[in-house]
C-alpha positions in Angstrom: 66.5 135.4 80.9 68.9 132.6 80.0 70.7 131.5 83.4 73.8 132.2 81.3 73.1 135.7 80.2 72.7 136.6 83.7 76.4 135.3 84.8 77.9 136.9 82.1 77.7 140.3 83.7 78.0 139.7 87.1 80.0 138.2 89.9 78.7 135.2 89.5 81.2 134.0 86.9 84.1 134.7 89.0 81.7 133.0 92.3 81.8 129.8 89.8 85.3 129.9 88.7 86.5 130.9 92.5 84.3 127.1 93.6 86.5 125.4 90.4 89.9 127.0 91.1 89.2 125.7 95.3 88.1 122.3 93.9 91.5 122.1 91.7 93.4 123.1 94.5 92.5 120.4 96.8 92.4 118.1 94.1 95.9 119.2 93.2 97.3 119.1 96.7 96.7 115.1 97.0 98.2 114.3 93.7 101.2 116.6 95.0 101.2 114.8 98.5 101.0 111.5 96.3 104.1 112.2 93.9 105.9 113.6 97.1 105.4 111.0 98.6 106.8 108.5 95.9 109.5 110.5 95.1 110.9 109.6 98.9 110.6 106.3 98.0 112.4 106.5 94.9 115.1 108.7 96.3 115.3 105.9 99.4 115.6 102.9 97.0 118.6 104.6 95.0 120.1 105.2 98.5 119.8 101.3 99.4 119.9 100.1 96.0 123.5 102.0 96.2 124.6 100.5 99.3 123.5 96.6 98.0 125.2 97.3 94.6 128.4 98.4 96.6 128.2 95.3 99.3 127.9 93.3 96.2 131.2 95.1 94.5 132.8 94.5 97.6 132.6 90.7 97.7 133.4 90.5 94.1 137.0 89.4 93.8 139.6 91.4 91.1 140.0 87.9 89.9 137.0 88.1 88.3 138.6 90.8 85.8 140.1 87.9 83.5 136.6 87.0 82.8 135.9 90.7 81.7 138.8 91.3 79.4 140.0 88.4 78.3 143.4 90.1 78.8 146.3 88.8 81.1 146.3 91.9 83.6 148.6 91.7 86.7 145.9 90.6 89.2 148.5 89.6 91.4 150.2 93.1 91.4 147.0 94.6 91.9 146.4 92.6 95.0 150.0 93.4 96.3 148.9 96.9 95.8 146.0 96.2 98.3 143.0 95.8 95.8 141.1 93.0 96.6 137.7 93.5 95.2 136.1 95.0 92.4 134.8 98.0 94.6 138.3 98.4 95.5 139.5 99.6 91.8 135.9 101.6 91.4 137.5 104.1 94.4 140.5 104.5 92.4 141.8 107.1 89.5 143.3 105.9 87.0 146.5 107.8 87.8 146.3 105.9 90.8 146.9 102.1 89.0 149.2 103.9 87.0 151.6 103.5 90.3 151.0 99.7 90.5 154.2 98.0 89.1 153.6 96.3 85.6 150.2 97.7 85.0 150.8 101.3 83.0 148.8 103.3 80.9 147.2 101.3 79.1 146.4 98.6 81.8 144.7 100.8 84.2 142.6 102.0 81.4 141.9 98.5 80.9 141.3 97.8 84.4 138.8 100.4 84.8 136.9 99.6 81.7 136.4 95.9 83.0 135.7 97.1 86.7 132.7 99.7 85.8 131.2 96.6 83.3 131.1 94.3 86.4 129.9 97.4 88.3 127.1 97.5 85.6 126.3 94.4 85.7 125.7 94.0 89.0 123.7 97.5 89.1 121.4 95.9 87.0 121.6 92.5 88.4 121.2 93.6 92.3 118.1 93.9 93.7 116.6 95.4 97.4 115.5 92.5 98.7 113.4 91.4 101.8 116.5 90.3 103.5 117.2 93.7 105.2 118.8 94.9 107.8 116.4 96.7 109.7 119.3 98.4 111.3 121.2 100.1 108.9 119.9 103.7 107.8 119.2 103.5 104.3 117.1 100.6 104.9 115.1 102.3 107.9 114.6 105.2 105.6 113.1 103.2 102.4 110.8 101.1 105.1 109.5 104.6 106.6 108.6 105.9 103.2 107.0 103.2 101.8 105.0 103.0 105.3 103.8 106.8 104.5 102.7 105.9 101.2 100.8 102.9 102.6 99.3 105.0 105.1 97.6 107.3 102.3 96.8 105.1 99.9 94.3 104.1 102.6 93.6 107.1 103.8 93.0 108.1 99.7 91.2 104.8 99.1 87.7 106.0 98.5 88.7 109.0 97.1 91.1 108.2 93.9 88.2 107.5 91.7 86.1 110.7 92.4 89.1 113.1 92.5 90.1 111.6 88.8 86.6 112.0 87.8 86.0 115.8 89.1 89.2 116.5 88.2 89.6 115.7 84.4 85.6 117.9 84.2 87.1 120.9 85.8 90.6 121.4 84.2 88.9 121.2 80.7 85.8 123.1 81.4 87.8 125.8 83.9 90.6 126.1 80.5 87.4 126.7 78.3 85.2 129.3 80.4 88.4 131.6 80.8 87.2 134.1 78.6 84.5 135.2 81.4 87.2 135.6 84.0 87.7 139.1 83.4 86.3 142.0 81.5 89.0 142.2 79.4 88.9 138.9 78.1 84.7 139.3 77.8 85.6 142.0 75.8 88.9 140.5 73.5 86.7 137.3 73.0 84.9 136.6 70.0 80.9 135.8 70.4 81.5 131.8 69.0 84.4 131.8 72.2 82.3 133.3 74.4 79.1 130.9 73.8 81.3 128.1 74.3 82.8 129.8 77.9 79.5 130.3 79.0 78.6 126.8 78.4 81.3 125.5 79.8 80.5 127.7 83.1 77.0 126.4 83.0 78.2 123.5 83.4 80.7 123.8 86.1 78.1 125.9 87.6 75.8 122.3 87.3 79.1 120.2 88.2 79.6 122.3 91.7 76.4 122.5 92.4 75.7 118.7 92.6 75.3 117.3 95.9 77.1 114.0 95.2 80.1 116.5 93.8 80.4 118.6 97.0 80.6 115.5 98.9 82.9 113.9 97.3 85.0 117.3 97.4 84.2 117.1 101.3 85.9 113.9 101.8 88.8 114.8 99.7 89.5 117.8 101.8 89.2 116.1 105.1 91.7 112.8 103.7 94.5 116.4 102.6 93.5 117.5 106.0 93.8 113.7 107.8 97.2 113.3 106.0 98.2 116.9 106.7 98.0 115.7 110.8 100.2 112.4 110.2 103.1 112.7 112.0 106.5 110.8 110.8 106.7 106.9 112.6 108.1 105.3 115.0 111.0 103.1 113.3 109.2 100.4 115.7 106.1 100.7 114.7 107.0 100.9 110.9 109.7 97.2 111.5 106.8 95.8 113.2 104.5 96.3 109.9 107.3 95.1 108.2 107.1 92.1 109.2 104.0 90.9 109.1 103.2 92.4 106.0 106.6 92.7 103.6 105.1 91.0 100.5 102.5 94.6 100.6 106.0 96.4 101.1 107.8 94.9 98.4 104.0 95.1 95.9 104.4 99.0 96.8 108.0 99.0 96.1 108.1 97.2 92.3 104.7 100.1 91.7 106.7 103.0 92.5 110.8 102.3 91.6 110.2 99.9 89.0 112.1 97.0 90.7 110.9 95.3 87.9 111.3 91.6 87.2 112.3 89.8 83.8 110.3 91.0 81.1 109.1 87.4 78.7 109.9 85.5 82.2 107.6 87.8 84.0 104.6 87.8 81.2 104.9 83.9 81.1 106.5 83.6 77.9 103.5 84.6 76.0 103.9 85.5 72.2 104.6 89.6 71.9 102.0 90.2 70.1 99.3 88.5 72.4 101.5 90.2 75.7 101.3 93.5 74.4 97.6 93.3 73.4 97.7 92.4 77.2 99.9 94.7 78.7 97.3 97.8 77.5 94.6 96.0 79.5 93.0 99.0 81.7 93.2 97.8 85.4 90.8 100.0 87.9 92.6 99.0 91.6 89.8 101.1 93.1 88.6 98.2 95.4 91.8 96.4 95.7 93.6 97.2 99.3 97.0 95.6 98.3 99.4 96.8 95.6 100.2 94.6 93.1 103.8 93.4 91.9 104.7 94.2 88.4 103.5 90.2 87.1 100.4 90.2 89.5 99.2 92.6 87.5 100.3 91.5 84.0 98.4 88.1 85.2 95.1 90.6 86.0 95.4 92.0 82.7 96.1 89.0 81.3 92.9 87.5 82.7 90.1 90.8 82.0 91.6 90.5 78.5 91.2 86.2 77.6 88.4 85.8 80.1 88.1 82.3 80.2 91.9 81.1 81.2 94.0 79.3 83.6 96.2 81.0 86.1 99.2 78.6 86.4 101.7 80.8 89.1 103.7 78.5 91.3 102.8 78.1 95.1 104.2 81.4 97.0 103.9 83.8 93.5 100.2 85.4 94.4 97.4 84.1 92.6 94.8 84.5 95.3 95.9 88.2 95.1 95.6 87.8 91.3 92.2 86.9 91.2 90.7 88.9 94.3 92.0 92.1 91.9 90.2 90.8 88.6 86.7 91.0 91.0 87.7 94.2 92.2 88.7 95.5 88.7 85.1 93.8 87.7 83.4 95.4 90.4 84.6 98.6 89.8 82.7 98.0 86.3 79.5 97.1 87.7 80.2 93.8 88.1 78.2 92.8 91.4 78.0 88.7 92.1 81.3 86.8 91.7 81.5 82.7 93.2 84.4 81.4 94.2 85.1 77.3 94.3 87.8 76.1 97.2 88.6 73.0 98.8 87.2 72.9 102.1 90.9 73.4 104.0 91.5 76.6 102.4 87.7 78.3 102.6 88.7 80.4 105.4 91.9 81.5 104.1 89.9 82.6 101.2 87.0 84.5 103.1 90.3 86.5 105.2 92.3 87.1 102.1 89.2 88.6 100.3 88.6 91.0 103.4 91.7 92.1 104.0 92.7 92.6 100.3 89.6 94.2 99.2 86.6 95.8 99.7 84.8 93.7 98.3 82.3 91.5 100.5 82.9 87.8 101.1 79.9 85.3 101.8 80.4 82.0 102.8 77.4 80.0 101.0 77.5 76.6 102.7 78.0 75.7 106.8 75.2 76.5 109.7 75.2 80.5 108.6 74.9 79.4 104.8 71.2 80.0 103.9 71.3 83.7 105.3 74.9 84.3 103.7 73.2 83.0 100.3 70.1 85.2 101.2 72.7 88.5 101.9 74.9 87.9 98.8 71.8 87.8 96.3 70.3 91.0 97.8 74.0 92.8 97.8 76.5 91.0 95.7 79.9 90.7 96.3 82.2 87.4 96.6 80.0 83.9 96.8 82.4 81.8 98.3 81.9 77.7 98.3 83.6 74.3 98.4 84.0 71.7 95.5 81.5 69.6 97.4 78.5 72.2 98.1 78.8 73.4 94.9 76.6 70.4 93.3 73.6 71.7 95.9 74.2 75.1 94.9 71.1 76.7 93.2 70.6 80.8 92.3 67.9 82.1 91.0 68.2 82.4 86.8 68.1 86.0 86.8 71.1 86.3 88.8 74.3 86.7 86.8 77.5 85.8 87.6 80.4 88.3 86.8 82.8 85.9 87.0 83.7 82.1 88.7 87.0 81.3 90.5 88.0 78.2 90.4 91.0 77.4 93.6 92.7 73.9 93.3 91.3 73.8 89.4 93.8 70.3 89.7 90.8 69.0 91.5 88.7 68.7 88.6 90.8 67.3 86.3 88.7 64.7 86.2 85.4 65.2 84.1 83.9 62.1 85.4 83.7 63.0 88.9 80.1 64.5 90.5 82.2 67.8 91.7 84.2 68.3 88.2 80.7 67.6 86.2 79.4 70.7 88.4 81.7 72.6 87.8 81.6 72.1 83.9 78.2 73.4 84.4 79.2 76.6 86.3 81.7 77.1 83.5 78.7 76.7 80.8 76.9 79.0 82.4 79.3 82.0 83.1 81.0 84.1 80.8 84.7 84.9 82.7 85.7 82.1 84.5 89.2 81.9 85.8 91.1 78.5 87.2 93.9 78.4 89.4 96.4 75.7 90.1 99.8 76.0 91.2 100.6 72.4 89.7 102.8 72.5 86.1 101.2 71.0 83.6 104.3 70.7 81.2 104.2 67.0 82.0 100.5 66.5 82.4 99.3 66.6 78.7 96.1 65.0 79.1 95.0 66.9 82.4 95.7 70.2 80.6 93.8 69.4 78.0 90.8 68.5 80.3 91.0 71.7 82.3 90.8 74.2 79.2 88.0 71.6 77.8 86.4 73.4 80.5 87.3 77.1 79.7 88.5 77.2 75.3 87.7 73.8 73.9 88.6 75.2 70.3 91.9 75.0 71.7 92.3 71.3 73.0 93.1 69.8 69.8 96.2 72.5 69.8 97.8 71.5 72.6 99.7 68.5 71.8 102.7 65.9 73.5 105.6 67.5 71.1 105.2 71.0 73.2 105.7 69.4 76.4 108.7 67.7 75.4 110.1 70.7 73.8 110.2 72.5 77.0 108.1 74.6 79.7 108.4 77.6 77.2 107.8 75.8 74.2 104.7 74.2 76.2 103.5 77.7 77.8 104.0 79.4 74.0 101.6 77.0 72.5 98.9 77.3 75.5 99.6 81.3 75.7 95.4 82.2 74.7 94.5 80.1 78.3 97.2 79.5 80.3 99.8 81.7 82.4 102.1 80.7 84.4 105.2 82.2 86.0 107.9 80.0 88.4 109.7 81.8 90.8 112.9 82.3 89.0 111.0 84.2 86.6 109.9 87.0 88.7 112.7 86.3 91.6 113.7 90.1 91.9 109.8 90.9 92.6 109.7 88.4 95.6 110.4 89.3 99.2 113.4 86.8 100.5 110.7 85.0 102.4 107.0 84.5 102.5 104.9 83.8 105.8 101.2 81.9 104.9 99.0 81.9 107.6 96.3 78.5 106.8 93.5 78.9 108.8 91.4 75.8 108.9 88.3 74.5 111.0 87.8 71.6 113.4 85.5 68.9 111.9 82.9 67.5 114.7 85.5 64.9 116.5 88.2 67.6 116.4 85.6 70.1 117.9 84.7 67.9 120.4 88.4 66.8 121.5 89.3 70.4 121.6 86.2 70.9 123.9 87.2 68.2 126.4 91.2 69.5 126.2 89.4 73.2 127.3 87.1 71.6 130.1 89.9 69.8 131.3 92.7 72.9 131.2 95.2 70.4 129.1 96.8 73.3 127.3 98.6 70.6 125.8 96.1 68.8 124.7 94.4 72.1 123.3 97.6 73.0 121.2 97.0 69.4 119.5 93.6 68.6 119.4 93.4 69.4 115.8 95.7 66.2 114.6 93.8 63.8 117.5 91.9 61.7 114.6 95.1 61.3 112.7 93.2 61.2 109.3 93.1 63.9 106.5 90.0 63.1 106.1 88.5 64.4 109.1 91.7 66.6 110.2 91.3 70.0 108.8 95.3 70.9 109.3 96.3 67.7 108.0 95.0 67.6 105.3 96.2 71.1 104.3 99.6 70.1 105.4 99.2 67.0 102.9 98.0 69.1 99.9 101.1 71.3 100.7 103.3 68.9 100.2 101.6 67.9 97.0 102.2 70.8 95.7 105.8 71.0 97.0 106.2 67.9 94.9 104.7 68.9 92.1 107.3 71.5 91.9 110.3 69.4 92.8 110.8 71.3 96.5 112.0 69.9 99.5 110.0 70.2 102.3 110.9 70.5 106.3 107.8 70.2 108.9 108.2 71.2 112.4 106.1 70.5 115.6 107.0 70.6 119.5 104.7 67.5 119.8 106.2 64.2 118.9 102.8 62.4 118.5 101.9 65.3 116.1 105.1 64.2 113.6 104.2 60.7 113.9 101.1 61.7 112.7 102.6 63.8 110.1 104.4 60.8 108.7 102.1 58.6 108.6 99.5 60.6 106.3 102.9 61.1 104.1 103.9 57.7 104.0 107.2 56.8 102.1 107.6 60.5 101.2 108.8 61.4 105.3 111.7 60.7 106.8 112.1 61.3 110.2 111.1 62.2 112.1 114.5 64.1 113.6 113.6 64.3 117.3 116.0 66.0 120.4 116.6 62.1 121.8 118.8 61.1 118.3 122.3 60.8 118.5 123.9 64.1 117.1 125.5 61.8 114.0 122.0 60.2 113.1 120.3 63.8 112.9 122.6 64.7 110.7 122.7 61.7 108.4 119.0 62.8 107.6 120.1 65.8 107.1 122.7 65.1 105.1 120.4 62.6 103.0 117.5 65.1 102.7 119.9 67.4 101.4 121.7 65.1 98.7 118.1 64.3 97.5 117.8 64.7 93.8 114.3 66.5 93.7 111.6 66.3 96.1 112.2 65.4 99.4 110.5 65.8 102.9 111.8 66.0 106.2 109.7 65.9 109.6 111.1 67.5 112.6 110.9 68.5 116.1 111.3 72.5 116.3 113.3 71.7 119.6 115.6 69.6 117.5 115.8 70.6 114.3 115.6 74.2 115.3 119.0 74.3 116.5 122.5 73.7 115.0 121.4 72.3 111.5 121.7 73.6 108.3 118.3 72.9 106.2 119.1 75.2 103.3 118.1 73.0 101.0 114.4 73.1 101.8 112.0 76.0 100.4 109.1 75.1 102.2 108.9 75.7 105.7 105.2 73.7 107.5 104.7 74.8 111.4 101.8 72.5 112.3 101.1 74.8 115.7 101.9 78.2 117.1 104.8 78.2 119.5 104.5 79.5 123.0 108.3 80.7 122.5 108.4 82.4 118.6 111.9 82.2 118.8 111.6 78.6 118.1 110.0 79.1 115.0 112.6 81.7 114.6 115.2 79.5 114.7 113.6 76.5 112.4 113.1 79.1 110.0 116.6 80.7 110.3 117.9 76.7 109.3 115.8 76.9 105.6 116.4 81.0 105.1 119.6 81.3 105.0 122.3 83.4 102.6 122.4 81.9 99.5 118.9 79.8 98.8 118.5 79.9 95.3 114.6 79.7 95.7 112.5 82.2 98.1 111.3 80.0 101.3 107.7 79.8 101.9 106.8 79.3 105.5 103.4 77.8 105.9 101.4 78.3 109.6 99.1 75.7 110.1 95.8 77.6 112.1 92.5 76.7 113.1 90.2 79.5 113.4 88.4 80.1 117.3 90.6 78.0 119.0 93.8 78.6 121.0 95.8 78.9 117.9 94.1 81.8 117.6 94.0 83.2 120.9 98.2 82.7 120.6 98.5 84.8 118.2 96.1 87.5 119.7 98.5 88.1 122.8 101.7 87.4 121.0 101.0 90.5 118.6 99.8 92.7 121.7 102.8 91.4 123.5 105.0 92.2 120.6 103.7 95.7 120.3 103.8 96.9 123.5 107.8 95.1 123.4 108.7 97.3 120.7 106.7 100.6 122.6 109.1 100.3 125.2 112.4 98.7 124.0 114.5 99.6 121.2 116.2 97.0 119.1 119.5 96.6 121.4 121.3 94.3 122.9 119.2 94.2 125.9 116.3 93.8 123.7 118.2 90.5 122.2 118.5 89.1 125.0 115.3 89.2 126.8 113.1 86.9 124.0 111.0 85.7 126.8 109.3 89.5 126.9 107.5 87.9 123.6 106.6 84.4 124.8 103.8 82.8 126.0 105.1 80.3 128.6 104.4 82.0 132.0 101.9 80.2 133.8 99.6 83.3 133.7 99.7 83.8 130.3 98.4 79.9 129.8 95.6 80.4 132.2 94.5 83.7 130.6 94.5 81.3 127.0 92.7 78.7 129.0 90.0 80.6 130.8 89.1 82.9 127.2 88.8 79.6 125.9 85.8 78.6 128.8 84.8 81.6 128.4 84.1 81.3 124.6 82.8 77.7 124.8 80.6 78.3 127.9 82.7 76.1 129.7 83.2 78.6 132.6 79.5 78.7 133.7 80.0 74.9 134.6 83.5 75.1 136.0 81.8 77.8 138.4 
């Protein structure tokens, strides 16, 4: 007998459809937990969202009703009256203006009308930003929910894909074997409808019965139950996550409430019919450990869709991010090898970044470990990651396919005539998706633009031509739209958090390595803290040349830079690798007038500018608001110093967001800093609430005890194998 003739009289129907409903169930109870869990987040944004748009009202002076109406309403009586803002007249009837001498009927219908369009306005035109007061209720409460939801999505990470997959099988074959959950239907059902039931059960029967399906159902049970255990935060444990990771915060934010930025701005200007081709683009975040902002992942789409293009975002807008999610999107595909080409000074950055934003699996193919990485990343794919200068040496097998090349830095090879942009050309050849990524504009670089999509679309070189550069950026990114995005900050300003911390971690080069060895032998903590500028060339100076090709790029984009250091050696180091472009450097010895007269001239500078400080110095008392790039070239045993510096460039008001770049060397008491200062910093914020008391005792999160140094200096022996001989 048939395996389905014997259900159809039995219990084993019911047994089948008993296993489905249970697998629904749990299914069901983490999209619940999910949608509960956004909803706290929407509910907490309105909450903040209200307070900004009412701080905003508040500060908006009843003056600005002329502007409204057009009409000559009494201001002045209404300010007599005690209304002084905007806000003001929104807490007031209209029978209540009524009383205010000379306005009447009419006019406090008037005045109303024109308050609630300002109060419109700047609904729309208000956004929760990164600048929050960790203090204040609302913004505590927003923080904590989008902490929970952080906490499962993590949690949920491995599950999302198999729970969408089960689920979508058993709603429609559970819906279509009905008829066999009870006699009576058996009975009511016609023979066609009950064929098709007891197929359907057959195959939930076949569904359930797979091992790989009951444990996948396993693990989404135990991530309801994990999540079922969490308890709520600590407000100090979520304002410490805050901190260190608000661009994630913010990503999580734009996904859930639609803080959405502006729509053409946001998709880069890009003919409708092209964006919208773009914007249905399926993006599978399976892999991906970051949310992305609204743009992030129009640029993802925008990439899977061309294939071959160039990702143009200015510095601080995400494009690592960007391409790290078209692998993972790839990858969740089948996609399985992926090579990615970096200068040398950001190769680490890159290996980090592809850890902690995926789970994807990065290989560093060149260095002492490179033959065995090469070896791994062949037999198991994942991310193939290499440096402009290896790449030449690079050779795969010719069965092994390449998903997709990342080119960082893609200004590097705008040059088809040199050895590394010639090997690249033949990377590009040879892969199918290739994406290139430069923060530089190329509005007003013609002939380099045309070079770099030589390398991805040549049918489109001939398009591209002098007249849309001197139209305009959007003229110029409308004519480039099949290969090129690129976004500026002002575009998607509401997306990005007030501020964003980069940590650049770099690697000695051999004289660096060996200064840094003698600093350690020696127990110059001082000398370890600086070891990585001691050849003074960007050549062989991993940090300095990083800090050069940030200020490139600053230029490029018509920023002002400042730089800080505690060490005065280090910023006359600094300026002479920049040249004519320093000035400074601003050190505590000036006279107060001659700091600020470079102040004052760094400030009045038309476009680009940089300005190279002590953090003692220019740390205190000075207003740098007009800079947008922040450079510290070493950790600070006090963090309030770098506090402060960055409190001079983030202030109120900055019409750009301010990018604050941390110079790093990897294995090295720069790391080892860090390492204590986050464990100091968490067990702070165990015991101490934010207070006064708390304010006032900074030294609870600095390293400048004595103690602390020798615990930096003996790890350091310790690592190095220095402490055998010092014993």
């Amino acid at each position: 007998m048939p395996r389905g003739q014997a259900f159809t009289n039995s219990s084993g129907v019911k047994s089948v459809l008993h296993a489905a409903a249970d697998a629904e169930t749990a299914i069901r109870e983490m999209h619940e937990g999910d949608e509960r869990r956004h909803q706290a987040v929407r509910d907490a944004y309105q909450a903040s969202h209200a307070v900004a748009v009412l701080g905003r009202l508040r500060s908006i002076s009843i003056e600005r009703l002329r502007d409204v109406t057009g009409a000559r309403l009494p201001v002045t009586k209404l300010e007599e009256a005690g209304y002084k803002s905007i806000a003001d007249l929104l807490e007031a009837t209209p029978e209540q203006l009524q009383q205010v001498p000379g306005i009447g009927t009419k006019g406090a219908e008037r005045t109303v009308d024109a308050a609630r369009r300002i109060a419109d306005a700047a609904m729309s035109g208000t956004h929760v930003t990164a600048d929050m007061d960790l203090r204040v209720a609302d913004a505590a409460t927003l923080l904590a929910a989008l902490y929970r939801v952080q906490t499962a999505d993590r949690v949920l990470l491995k599950v999302r894909e198999p729970a969408k997959r089960i689920g979508g099988a058993l709603t429609s074959l559970a819906d279509t074997a009905k008829p066999l959950s009870s006699r009576m239907r058996r009975v009511i059902t016609g023979r066609a409808k009950r064929e098709e039931a007891q197929g359907a059960v057959d195959r939930l029967e076949g569904l359930l019965g797979d091992p790989a399906t009951n444990q996948d159902l396993e693990r989404i049970k135990a991530a309801n139950e994990k999540l079922r255990g969490v308890k709520p935060p600590r407000p100090s444990v979520v304002r410490n996550d805050f901190e260190k990771r608000s661009a994630d915060y913010f990503s999580t934010l734009s996904r859930i409430a639609g803080a959405r930025a502006n729509g053409e701005a946001a998709r880069g200007f890009l003919p409708t019919s092209l964006a919208d081709r773009i914007g249905v683009q399926q993006l599978d975040e399976t892999h991906l450990r970051v949310s992305l902002r609204a743009y992030q992942a129009f640029g993802v789409r925008f990439a899977l869709a061309q294939k071959r293009v160039v990702i143009g975002d200015e510095m601080g807008c995400g494009k690592t991010v960007e391409a790290i999610a078209t692998l993972a999107h790839l990858r969740a595909e089948g996609a399985k090898h992926f090579l990615v080409v970096v200068p040398a000074s950001v190769l680490i950055n890159w290996l980090r970044e592809v850890r902690a934003h995926s789970s994807l699996r990065p290989y560093r193919l060149h260095g002492p470990q490179g033959e065995a990485a090469l070896k791994a990343w062949l037999s198991g794919g994942g991310v193939g990651i290499t440096t402009f200068e290896a790449l030449p040496n690079l050779e795969l097998p010719p069965r092994t396919r390449i998903s997709m090349l990342v080119v960082d830095e893609a200004h590097y090879v705008k040059n088809p005539n040199t050895m590394r942009s010639r090997a690249v050309r033949a990377w590009t050849d040879r892969v199918e998706r290739v994406m290139f990524l430069t923060g530089t504009p190329m509005e007003n670089r013609v002939e380099e633009f045309r070079n770099l999509v030589g390398y991805l679309q040549p049918d489109l070189v001939d398009s591209v031509g002098e007249i849309d550069a001197v139209a305009g950026s959007e003229a110029f990114r409308k004519a480039v739209a099949p290969a090129y995005l690129r976004r500026n900050q002002e575009d998607v300003l509401s997306e990005l958090p007030e501020m964003v911390k980069i940590e650049e971690w770099e690697e000695f080069g051999p004289e660096e390595e060996a200064m840094y060895r003698d600093a350690v032998a020696a127990r110059n903590f001082m000398a370890m803290r600086r070891a990585a500028y001691a050849t003074g060339d960007p050549a062989t100076s991993a940090k300095l040349r990083r800090l050069v090709e940030i200020v490139d790029e600053a230029e490029a984009n018509s920023r002002k830079v400042v730089v800080f250091s505690y060490f005065r050696d280090v910023l006359d180091t600094v300026c002479r690798a920049l040249g004519d472009r320093a000035s400074g450097p601003l050190t505590g010895s000036m006279q107060p007038q001659h700091r600020q007269e470079l102040v004052d001239a760094f400030t009045a500078a038309k476009k680009h500018a940089v300005l190279v400080s002590q953090i003692q110095a220019g740390g205190v008392g000075l207003n740098m608001q007009a800079a947008s790039v922040v450079i510290l070239c070493e950790p600070q045993v006090k963090p309030t110093l770098e506090t402060q510096a960055i409190a001079r460039a983030h202030r109120m008001g900055q019409i750009r967001r301010v990018q604050v770049h941390r110079l790093l060397v990897a294995d090295s008491v720069d790391q080892r800093m860090l390492e204590i200062l986050d464990a100091k910093s968490g067990l702070f914020d165990a015991y101490a609430r934010r207070s006064e008391t708390a304010e006032t005792m900074p030294e609870a999160k600095d390293l400048s005890d004595a103690s602390v140094r020798k615990q930096l200096i003996d790890a350091e022996q310790e690592r190095l194998g220095l402490d055998k001989a010092r014993s």
